[in-house]
N, C-alpha and C positions, 0 to 999 in steps of 0.2 A: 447185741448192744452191750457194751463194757460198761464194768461199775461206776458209782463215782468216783471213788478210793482208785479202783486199778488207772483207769482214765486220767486222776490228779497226777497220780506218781509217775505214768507215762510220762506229762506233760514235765513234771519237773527234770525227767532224766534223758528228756528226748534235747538232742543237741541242734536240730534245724526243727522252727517251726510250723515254717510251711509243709514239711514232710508230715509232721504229726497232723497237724488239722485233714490233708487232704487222705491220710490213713484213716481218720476217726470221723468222718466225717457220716457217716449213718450214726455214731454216735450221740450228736448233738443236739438236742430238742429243738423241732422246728416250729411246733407250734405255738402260734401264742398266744395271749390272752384273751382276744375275742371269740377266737375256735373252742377254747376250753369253757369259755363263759356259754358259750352256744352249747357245746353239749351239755354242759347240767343243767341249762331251760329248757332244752328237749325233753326233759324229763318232769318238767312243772306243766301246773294243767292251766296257767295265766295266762294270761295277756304279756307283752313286752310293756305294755301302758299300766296294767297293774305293777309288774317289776320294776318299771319307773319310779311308782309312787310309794311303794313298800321299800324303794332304795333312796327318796329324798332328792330326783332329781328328775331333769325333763326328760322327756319320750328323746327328742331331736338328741340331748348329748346320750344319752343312753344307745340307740343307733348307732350312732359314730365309734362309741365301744366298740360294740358288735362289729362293725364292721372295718374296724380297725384306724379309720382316719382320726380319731381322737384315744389318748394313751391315756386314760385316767390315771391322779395322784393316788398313793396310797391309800390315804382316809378315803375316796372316793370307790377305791376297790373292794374295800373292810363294805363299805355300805351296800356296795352290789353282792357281797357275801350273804348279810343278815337278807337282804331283800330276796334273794333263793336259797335260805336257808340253811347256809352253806356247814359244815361240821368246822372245827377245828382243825382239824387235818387239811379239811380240802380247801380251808381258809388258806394257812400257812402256805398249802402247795401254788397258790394260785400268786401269792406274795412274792414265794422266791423264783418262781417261772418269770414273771413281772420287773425282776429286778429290785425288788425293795426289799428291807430286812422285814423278820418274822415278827410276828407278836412275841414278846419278852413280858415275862411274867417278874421279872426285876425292875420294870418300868411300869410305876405307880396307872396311869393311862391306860396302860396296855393289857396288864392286869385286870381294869376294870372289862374291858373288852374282851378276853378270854372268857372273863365269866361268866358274862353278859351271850354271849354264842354256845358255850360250853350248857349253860340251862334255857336255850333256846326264848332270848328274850326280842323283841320287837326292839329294832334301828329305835324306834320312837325312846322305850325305854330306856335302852344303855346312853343314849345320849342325855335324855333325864337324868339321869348316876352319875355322868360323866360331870354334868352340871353343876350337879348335889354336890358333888367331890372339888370341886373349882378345876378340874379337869376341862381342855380343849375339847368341845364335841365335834362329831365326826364331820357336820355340816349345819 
């Protein structure tokens, strides 16, 4: 599998599109965000009815995550991160896999939200901060 970098540059200098996607095409990340969400609960010892509730939503759309018939919004994803305790890293990777922008630590919000994951605080509390802050919480 090609880099990002080698894969962009291809893309900018390749003169038929069609010819590039069907060369690069083991390339392209196929999976998405309900698979990746499945594998890091395989590794929790809960419930999906606990993950529910430690992510601030119902069992039924949490499901539909998983199994892909419902695309949760970004705050929606952030909250399924805190609720399996997701890192910082694998927060962001699940963000940009998803299609949304990253947490930006130049975004007052956002900020609080890093730091809020980064010392491993409960959904419950960063939404508290978020609060406190006159900040939008996550749900």
């Amino acid at each position: 599998m090609k880099q990002t970098d080698s894969l962009r540059q291809e893309l900018m200098e390749s003169p038929d599109l069609d010819r590039f996607l069907s060369e690069n095409a083991e390339s392209f990340e196929e999976e998405g965000c309900g698979e990746v969400l499945q594998s890091i609960f395989d590794t929790k010892d809960y419930s999906k009815a606990e993950l529910a509730r430690r992510s601030g939503m119902s069992t039924v759309y949490l499901h539909q995550i998983f199994s892909g018939t419902r695309k949760p919004s970004r705050d929606r994803l952030i909250c399924l991160c805190f609720g399996l305790e997701c890192s910082l890293d694998v927060t962001q990777d699940l963000l940009k896999k998803s299609g949304f922008l990253s947490l930006y630590p130049k975004n007052r919000r956002d900020a609080i939200i890093i730091y809020a994951l980064t010392r491993g605080l409960s959904l419950q509390e960063t939404n508290d901060k978020l609060f406190q802050e006159n900040e939008e919480t996550l749900f």
